[in-house]
VOGU-3710 file (C-alpha; in Angstrom, 3 decimals, decimal comma):
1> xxxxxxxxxx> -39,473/-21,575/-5,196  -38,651/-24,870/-6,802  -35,961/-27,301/-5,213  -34,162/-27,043/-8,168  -33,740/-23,116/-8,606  -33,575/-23,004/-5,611  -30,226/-25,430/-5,155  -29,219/-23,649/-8,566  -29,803/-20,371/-6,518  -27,695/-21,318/-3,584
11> xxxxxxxxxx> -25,246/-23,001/-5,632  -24,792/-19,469/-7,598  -24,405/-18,116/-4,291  -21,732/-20,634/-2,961  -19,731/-20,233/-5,865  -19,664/-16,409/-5,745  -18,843/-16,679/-1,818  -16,569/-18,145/-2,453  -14,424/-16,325/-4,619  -15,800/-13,111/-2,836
21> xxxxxxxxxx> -14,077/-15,018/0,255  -10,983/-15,556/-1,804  -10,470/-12,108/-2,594  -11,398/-9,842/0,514  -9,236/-12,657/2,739  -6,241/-12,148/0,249  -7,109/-8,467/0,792  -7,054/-8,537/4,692  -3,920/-10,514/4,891  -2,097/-8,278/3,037
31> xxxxxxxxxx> -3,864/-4,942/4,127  -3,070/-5,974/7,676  0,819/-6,762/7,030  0,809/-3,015/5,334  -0,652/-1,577/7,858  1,120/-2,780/10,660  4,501/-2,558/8,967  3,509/1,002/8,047  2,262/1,804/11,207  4,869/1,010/13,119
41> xxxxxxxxxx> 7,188/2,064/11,475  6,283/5,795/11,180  4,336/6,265/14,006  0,643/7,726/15,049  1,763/11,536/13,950  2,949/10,661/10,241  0,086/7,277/9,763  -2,783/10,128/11,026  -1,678/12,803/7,949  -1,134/9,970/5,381
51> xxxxxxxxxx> -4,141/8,004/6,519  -6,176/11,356/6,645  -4,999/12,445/2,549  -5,931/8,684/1,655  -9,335/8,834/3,149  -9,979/12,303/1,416  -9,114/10,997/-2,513  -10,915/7,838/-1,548  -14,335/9,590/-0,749  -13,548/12,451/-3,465
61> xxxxxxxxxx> -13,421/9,708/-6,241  -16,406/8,401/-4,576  -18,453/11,371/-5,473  -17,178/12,592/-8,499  -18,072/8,858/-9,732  -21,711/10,447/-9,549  -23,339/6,695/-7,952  -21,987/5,285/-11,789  -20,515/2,700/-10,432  -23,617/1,378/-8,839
71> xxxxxxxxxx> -25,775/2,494/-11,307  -23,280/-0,017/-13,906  -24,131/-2,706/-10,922  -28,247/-2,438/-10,970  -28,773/-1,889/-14,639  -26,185/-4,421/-15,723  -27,644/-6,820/-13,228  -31,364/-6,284/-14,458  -30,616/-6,674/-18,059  -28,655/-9,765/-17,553
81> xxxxxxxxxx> -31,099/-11,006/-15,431  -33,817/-10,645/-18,310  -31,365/-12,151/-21,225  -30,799/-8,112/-22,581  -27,343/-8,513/-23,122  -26,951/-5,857/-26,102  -28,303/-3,155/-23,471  -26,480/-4,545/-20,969  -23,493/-3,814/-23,313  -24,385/-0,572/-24,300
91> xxxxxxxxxx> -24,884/0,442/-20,082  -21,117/-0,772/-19,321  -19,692/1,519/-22,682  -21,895/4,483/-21,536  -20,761/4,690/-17,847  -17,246/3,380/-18,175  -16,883/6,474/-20,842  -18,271/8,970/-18,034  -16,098/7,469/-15,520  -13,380/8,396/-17,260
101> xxxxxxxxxx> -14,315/11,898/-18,196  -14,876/12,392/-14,995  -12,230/10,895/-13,082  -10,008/13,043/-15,255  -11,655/16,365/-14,343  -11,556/15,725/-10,899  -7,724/14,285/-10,899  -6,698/17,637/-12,379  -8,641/19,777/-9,703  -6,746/17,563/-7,326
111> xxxxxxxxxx> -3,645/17,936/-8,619  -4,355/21,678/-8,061  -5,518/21,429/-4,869  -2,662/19,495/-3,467  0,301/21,745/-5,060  -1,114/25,020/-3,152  -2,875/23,173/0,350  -1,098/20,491/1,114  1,444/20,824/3,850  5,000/21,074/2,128
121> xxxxxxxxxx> 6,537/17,537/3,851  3,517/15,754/1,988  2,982/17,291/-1,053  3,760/14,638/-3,394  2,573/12,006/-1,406  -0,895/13,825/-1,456  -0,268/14,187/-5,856  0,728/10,621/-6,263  -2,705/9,314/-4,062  -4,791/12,101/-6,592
131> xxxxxxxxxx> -3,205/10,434/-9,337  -4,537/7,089/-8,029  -8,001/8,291/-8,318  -7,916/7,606/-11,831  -7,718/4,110/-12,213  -9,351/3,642/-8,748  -12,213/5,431/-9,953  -12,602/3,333/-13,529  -11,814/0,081/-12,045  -15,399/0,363/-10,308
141> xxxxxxxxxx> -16,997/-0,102/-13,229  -15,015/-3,573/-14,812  -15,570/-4,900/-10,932  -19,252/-4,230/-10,574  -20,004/-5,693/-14,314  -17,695/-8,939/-13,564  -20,195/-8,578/-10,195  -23,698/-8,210/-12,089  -22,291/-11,365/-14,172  -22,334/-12,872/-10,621
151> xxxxxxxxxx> -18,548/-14,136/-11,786  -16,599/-12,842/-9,251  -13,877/-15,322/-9,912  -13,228/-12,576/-12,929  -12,322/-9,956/-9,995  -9,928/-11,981/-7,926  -7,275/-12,028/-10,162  -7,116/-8,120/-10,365  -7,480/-7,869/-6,721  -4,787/-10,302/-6,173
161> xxxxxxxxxx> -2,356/-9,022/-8,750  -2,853/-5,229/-7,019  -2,109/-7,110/-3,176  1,306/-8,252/-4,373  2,370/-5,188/-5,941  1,218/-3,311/-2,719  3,101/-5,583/-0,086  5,919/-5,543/-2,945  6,093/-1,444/-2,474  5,517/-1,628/0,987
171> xxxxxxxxxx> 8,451/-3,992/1,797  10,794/-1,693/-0,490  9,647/1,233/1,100  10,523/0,228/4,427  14,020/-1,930/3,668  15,326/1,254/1,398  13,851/4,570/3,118  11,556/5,950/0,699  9,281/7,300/3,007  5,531/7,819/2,269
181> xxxxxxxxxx> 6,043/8,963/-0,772  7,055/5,223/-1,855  3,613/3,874/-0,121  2,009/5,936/-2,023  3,730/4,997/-5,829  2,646/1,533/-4,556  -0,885/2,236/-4,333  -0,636/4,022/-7,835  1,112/1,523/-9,540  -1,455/-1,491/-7,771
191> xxxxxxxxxx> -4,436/0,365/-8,743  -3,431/0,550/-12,954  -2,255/-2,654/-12,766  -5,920/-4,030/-11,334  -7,863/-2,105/-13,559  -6,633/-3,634/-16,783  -6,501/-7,303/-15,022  -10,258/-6,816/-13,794  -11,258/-5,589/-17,718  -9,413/-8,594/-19,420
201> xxxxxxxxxx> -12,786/-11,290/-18,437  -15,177/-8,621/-20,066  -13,153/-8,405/-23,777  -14,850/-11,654/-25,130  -18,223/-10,792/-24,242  -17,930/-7,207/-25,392  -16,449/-8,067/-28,649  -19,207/-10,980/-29,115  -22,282/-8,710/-28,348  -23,055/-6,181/-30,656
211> xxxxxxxxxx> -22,702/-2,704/-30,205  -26,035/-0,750/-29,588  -26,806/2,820/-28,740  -28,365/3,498/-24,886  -31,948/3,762/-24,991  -32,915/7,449/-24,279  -35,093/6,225/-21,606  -32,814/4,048/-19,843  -30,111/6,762/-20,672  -32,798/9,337/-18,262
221> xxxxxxxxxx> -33,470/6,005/-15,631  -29,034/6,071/-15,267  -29,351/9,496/-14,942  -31,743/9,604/-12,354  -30,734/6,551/-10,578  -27,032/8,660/-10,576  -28,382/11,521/-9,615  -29,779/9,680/-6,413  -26,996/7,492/-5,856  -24,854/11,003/-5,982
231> xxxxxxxxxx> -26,749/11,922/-3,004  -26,612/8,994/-1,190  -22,803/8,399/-1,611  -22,717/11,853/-0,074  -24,827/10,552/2,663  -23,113/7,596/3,441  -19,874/8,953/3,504  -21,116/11,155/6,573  -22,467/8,264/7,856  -20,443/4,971/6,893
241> xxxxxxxxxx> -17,271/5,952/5,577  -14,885/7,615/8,305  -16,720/11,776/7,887  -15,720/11,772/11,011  -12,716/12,149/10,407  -13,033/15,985/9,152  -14,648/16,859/12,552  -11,469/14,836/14,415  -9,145/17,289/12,624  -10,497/20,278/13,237
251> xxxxxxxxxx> -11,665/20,105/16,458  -8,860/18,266/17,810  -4,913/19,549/17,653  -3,519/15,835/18,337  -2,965/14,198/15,186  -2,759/11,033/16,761  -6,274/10,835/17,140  -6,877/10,458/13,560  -4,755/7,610/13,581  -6,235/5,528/16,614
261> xxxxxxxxxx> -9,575/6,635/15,210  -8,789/5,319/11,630  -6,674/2,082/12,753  -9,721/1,079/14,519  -12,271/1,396/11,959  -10,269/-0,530/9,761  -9,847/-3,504/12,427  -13,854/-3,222/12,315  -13,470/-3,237/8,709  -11,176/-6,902/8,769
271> xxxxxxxxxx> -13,248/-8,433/11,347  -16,210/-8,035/8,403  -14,672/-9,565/5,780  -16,326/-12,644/5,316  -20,026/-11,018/5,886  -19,105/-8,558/3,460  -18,149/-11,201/0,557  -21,293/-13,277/1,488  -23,177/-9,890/1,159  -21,818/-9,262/-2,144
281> xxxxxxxxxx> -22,784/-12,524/-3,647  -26,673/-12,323/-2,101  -26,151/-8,836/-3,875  -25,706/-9,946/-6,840  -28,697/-12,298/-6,958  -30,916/-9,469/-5,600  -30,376/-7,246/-8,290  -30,330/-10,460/-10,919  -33,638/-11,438/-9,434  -35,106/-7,832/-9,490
291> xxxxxxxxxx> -36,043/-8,275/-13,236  -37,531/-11,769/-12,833  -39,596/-12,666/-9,385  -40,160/-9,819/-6,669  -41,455/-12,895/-4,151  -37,868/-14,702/-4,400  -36,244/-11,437/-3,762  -38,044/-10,962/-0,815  -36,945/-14,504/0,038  -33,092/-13,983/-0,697
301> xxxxxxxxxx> -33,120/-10,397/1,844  -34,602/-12,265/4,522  -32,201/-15,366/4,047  -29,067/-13,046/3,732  -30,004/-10,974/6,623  -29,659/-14,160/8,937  -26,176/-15,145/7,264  -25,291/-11,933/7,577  -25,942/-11,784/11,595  -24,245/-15,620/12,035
311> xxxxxxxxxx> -21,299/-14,405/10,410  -20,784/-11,097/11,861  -21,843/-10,770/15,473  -19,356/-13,559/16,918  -16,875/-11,745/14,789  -17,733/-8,184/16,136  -18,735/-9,482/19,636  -15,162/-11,604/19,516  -12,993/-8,978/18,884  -14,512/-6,214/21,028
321> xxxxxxxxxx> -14,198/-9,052/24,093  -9,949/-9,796/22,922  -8,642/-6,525/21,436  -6,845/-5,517/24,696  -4,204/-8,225/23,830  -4,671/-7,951/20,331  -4,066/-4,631/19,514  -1,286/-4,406/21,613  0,805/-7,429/19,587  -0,121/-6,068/16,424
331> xxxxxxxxxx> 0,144/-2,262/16,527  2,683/-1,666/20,025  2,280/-0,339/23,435  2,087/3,294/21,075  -1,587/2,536/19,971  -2,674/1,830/23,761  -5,065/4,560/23,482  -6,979/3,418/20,273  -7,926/-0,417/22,511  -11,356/1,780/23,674
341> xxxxxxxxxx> -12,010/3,044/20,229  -11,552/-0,465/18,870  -14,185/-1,814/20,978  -16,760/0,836/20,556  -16,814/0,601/17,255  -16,728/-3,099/16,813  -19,936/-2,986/18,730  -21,576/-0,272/16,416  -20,566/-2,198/13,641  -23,066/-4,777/14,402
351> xxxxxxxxxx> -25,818/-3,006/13,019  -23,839/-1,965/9,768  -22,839/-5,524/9,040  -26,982/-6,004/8,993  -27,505/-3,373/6,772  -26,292/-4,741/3,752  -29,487/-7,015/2,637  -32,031/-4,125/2,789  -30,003/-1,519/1,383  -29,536/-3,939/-1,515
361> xxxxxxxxxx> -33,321/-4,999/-1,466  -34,465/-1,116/-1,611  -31,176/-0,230/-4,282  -32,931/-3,343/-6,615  -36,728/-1,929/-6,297  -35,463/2,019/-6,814  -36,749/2,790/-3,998  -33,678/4,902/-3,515  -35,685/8,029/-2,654  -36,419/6,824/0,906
371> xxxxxxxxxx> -33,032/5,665/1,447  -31,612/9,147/0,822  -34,535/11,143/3,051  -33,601/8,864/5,875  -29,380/8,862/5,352  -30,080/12,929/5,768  -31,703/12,623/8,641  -28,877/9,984/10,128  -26,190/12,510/8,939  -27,750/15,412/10,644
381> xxxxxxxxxx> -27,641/13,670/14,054  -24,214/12,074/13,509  -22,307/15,164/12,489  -24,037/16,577/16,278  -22,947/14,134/17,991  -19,735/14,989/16,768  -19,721/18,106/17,148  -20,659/17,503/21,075  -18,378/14,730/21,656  -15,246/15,355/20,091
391> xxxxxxxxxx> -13,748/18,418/21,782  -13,957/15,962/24,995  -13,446/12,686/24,312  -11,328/13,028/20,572  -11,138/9,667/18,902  -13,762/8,011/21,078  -16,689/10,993/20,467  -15,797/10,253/16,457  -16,546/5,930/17,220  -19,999/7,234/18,730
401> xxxxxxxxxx> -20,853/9,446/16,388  -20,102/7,124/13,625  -21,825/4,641/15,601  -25,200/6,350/16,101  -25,343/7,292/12,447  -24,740/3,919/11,455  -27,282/2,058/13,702  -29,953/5,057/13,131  -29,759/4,025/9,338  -29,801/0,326/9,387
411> xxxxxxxxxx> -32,664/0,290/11,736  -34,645/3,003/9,185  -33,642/0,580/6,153  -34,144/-2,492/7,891  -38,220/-1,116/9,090  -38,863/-0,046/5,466  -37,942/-3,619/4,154  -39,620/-5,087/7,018  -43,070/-2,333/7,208  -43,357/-1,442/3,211
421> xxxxxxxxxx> -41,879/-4,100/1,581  -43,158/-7,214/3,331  -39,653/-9,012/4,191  -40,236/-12,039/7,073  -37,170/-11,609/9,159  -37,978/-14,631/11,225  -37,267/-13,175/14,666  -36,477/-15,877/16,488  -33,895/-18,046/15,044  -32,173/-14,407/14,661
431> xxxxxxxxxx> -32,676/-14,147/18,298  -31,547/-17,532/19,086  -28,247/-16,684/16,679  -28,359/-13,249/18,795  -28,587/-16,011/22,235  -25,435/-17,934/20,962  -23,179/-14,778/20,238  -23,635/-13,250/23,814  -23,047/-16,845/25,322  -20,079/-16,625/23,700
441> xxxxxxxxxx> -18,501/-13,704/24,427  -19,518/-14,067/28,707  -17,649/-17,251/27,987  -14,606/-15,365/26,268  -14,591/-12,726/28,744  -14,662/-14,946/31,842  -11,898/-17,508/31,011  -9,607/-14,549/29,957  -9,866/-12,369/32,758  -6,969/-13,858/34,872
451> xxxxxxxxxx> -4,574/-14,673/31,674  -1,199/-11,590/31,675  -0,123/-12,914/28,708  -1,353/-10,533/25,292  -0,360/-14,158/23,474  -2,117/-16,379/25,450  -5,488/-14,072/26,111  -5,931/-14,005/22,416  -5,394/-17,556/21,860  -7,401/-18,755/24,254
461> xxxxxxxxxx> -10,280/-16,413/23,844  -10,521/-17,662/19,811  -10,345/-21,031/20,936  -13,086/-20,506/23,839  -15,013/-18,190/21,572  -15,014/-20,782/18,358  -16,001/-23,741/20,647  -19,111/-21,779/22,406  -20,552/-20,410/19,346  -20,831/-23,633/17,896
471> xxxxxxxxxx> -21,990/-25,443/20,604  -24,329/-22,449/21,740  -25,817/-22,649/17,932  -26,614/-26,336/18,980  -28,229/-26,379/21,861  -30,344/-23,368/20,813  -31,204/-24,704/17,595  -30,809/-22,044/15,571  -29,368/-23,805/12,222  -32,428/-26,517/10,567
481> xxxxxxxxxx> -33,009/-28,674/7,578  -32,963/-25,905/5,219  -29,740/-24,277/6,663  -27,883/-27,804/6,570  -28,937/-28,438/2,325  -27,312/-24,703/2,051  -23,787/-24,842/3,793  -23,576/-28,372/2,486  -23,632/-26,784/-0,850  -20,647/-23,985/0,150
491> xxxxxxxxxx> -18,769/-27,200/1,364  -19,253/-29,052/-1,692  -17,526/-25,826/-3,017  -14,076/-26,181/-0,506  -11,091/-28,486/-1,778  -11,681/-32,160/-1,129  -9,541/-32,388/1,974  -11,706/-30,274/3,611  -15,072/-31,247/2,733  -15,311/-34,075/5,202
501> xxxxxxxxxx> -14,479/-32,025/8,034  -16,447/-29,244/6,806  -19,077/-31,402/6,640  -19,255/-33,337/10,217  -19,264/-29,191/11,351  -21,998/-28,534/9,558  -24,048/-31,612/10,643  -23,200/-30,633/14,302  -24,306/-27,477/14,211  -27,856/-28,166/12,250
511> xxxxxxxx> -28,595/-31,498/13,987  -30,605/-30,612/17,012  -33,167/-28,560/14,949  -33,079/-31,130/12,237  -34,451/-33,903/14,637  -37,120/-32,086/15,610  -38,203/-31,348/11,996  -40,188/-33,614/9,895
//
């Protein structure tokens, strides 16, 4: 790789972090205010049954989307990548046009559904969140093409438009007594709104490319890529998005669980913000690069596995060491029980955060057929260790048998990439990262021990955690030369105020390995 793609490369990169950053952290500030407020305010009993009819549209507009969504994402991506715009085109009007056929179908099924099953007190709460699906389900499609553009400054105006309506619902909710059923207008109303916002960057290139009919062999390769990624999304619901959840229900008769079980997960879920945007942006350049230079791709995965790990396990490792305190000033003395669940699953999350790069890596090469062998496998053993645990241990048997699904399938992923594939994970600067994050949290776990105060044990154990990574990552050596000409670029990217600071950070960090380098 040249030294000039490859600054233009980590530039692109930068730039898309960036904005990825933007948007999740506007996410997580707001998704944490709603979820506190909410939370609080109606308890574990009512949060479990709303939280549990919100997780079931989610996943079911997940699979009725039929993996178009990230079929729009690969094949969009690969044409761009070659300079195919016209196909590219005519893949975004083919799938967005199934999307909503088939949102529609499976909105009116819901609708169904909900008017006969659901129980009376939430009835139209659980028809307003089917409603949702709709625009939920189409929006997928304008994000992941503003994605394979690798613009994702195009998304962050939807996203943020669709946070303010939500807090705006959520605050009039609680100050005039609507109830659920005024959450749940919110998230209807947020979703429309963020659809059309997130379509408005794609309207000038549409109207500028021509129109051309889909290929009737790529029209077979979306079918059969869909047809897979059907399968998988069915797969890694089981295994990465909350299953568990089912098995909590019906094997256990305290609601509550649900709640603690699903307040954690998305605590794991905040802590993973920033991993996750810098995931999507090496994302994007995987499946750009997939039409262009298989060696470079190989590159990329093995560079975004070990951002991935320096961003994630302090994160993970931090929060599992401080959520005593933590949870109890967000959530209350009420949501005591879910501290345990928090900290299991923060700790199984570690391998999730990792699985990101390969998955993308093996989505870009089609190698999709291994992926969804493997996830059944994972599945299989999760849904038993449900089974076994949960009628003992309730919300804590659902965090390990989430867990051990999880870490089963980023370890298969991660040894195909590694075994098949040829990816150089360069195992030991991950190990020295690995080094820094346990130094850390002994150091975060010691100091706090003797601190009472929920206030003070948190604030101290950020500060003590912040200071030890860094100067752990230091005296290990784990950043070099090439790590300090990449973050410089990201800080070239922050508002000029910061960039000095962000700079003398980033030269403390990568010093020690750089004077040992030639």
């Amino acid at each position: 790789m040249s030294n000039e793609s490859s600054a233009s490369h980590s530039s692109r990169v930068a730039k898309n972090f960036v904005w990825g950053s933007v948007e999740v952290l506007l996410g997580v500030v707001a998704a944490l205010y709603t979820s506190i407020a909410v939370a609080r305010a109606f308890g574990p009993a009512q949060v479990g049954y709303f939280n549990y009819i919100f997780w079931l549209t989610s996943i079911s507009g997940q699979v009725a989307s039929l993996g178009l969504p990230l079929a729009t994402f690969k094949y969009m991506g690969e044409y761009l990548g070659a300079g195919e715009y016209e196909i590219a085109r005519a893949v975004f009007a083919w799938t967005l046009r199934l999307q909503v056929i088939f949102s529609s179908a499976v909105v009116l099924f819901g609708i169904i559904m909900s008017w006969f099953f659901a129980a009376p007190g939430y009835r139209w709460v659980a028809i307003l969140l089917v409603l949702a699906m709709i625009p939920r389900m189409i929006t997928d499609i304008p994000s992941l093409a503003n994605d394979a553009f690798q613009d994702f400054k195009a998304n962050v105006h939807g996203g943020f438009v669709a946070i303010v309506l939500t807090v705006v619902f959520v605050a009039f909710t609680l100050n005039l007594s609507w109830g659920l059923k005024g959450i749940a207008i919110g998230v209807l109303v947020s979703r429309s709104v963020e659809f059309f916002v997130k379509l408005v960057p794609l309207l000038p290139w549409l109207k500028r490319t021509k129109a051309v009919p889909l290929p009737k062999d790529l029209r077979r390769r979306l079918l059969a890529f869909s047809g897979r990624g059907t399968g998988l999304m069915l797969l890694s619901i089981v295994i990465w998005d909350r299953s568990d959840m089912v098995i909590l229900k019906l094997l256990q008769s305290d609601i509550r669980q649900l709640a603690f079980f699903s307040v954690s997960l998305s605590l794991v879920d905040r802590l993973m913000i920033l991993p996750q945007a810098f995931g999507r942006a090496l994302s994007a350049s995987q499946m750009f690069e997939s039409g262009r230079d298989k060696q470079r791709l190989l590159g990329i995965t093995a560079t975004a596995a070990r951002y991935t790990l320096l961003g994630s396990l302090p994160l993970l490792l931090g929060g599992a060491c401080i959520s005593g305190s933590a949870i109890q000033i967000i959530y209350g003395h009420q949501y005591l029980s879910a501290i345990p669940v928090f900290r299991l699953a923060a700790l199984f999350a570690i391998p999730r955060a990792m699985l990101a790069p390969a998955s993308s890596l093996l989505y870009s090469l089609e190698d999709t057929g291994f992926i969804l062998s493997w996830n059944c496998i994972c599945a299989a053993i999760e849904i038993a260790v449900d089974i076994a645990l949960i009628p003992h241990y309730a919300a804590m048997g659902a965090a390990i048998g989430n867990g051990v699904g999880q870490t089963l399938a980023a370890l298969g992923v991660w040894s195909r990439a590694v075994l098949h594939f040829g990816v150089d994970l360069h195992f030991p600067r991950l190990a020295k990262i690995t080094l820094a994050a346990v130094a850390m949290a002994a150091a975060v776990l010691f100091t706090t021990r003797t601190i009472t105060s929920d206030i003070a044990k948190s604030f101290v154990g950020v500060t003590v955690g912040v200071l030890t990574f860094a100067a752990a990552l230091r005296l290990t050596s784990a950043l070099g030369r090439d790590d300090h000409a990449r973050m410089n670029v990201l800080v070239r990217r922050l508002p000029a105020p910061f960039q000095d600071s962000a700079g003398r950070i980033v030269q403390f960090l990568c010093s020690m390995r750089m004077k040992m380098e030639p």
